[in-house]
C-alpha positions as CSV (number, residue, x, y, z in Angstrom):
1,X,61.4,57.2,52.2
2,X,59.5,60.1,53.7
3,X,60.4,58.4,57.2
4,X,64.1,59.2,56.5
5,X,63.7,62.0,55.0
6,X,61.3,63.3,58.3
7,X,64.4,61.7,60.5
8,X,67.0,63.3,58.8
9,X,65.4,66.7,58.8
10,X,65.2,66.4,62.6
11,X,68.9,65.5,63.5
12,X,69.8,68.5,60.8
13,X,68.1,71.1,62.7
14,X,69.1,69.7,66.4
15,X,72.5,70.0,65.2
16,X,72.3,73.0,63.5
17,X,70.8,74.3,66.7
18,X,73.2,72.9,69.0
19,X,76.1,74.7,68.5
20,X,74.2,78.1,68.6
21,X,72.9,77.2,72.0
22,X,76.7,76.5,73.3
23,X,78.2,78.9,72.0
24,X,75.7,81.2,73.7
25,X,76.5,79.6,77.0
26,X,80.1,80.0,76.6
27,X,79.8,84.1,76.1
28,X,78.0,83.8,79.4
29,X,80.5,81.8,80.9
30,X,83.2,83.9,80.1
31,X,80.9,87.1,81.4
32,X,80.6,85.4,84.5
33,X,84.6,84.8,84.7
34,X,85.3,88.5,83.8
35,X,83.1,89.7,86.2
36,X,84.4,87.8,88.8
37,X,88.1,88.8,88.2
38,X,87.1,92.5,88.1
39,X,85.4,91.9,91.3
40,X,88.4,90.3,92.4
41,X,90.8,93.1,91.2
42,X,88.6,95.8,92.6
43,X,88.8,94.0,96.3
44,X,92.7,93.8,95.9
45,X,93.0,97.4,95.4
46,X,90.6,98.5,98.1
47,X,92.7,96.2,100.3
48,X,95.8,98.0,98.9
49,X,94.3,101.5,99.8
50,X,93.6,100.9,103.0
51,X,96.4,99.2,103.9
52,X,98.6,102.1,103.2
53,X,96.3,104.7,104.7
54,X,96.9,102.5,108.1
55,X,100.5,102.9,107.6
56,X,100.3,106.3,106.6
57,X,98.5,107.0,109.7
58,X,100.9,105.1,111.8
59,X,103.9,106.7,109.9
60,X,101.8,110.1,110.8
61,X,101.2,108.8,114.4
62,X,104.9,107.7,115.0
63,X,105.9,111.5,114.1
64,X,103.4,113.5,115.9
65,X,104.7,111.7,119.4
66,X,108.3,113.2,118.8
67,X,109.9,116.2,120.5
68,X,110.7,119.1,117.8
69,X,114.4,118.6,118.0
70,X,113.9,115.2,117.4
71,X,111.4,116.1,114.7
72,X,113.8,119.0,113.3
73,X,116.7,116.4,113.3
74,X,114.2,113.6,111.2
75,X,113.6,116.0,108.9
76,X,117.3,117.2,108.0
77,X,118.5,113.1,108.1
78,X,115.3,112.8,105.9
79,X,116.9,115.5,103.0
80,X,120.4,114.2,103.8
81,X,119.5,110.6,102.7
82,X,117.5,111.5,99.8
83,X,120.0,113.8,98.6
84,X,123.0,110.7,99.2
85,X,120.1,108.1,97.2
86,X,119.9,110.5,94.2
87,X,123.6,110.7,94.1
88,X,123.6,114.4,94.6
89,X,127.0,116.5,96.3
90,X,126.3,118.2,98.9
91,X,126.2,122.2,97.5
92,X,130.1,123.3,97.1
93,X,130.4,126.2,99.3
94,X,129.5,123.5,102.0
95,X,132.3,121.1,100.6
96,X,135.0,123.3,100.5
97,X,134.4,125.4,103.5
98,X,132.5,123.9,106.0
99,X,134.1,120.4,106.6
């Protein structure tokens, strides 16, 4: 009897200590994973960054090489289109006089 008894005291505390350990091991687990992806994420958006300071810097680049009437011209196109993408007229003194 005390045999079984000894026995069964021993499985009862490895499995109340088994899940305990597991469970501890999954938190980590997980830890690692989240660290990981916000490693990950960070990467992505430093890629992100410095991809679009290149092309701002190219966009800058392309610019600087034009003449001033060419850059004077860019600029007007550039107010004309955002004004025609907004759906804004053009002001009405213009409209009815100049064209």
């Amino acid at each position: 009897m005390h045999k079984i008894v000894f026995r069964l005291s021993i499985v009862f505390l490895i499995l109340s200590v088994l899940p305990k350990t597991s469970a501890a091991q999954s938190r980590q687990v997980n830890k690692t994973v989240a660290n990981r992806q916000a490693q990950l994420h960070k990467q992505d958006e430093l890629k992100k960054q410095k991809s679009e300071e290149a092309m701002e810097s190219r966009r800058q680049k392309h610019i600087d090489i034009q003449t001033k009437a060419v850059q004077k011209r860019m600029k007007k196109s550039k107010k004309k289109s955002k004004r025609i993408n907004d759906n804004r007229k053009e002001f009405f003194l213009s409209r009815w006089f100049i064209n």
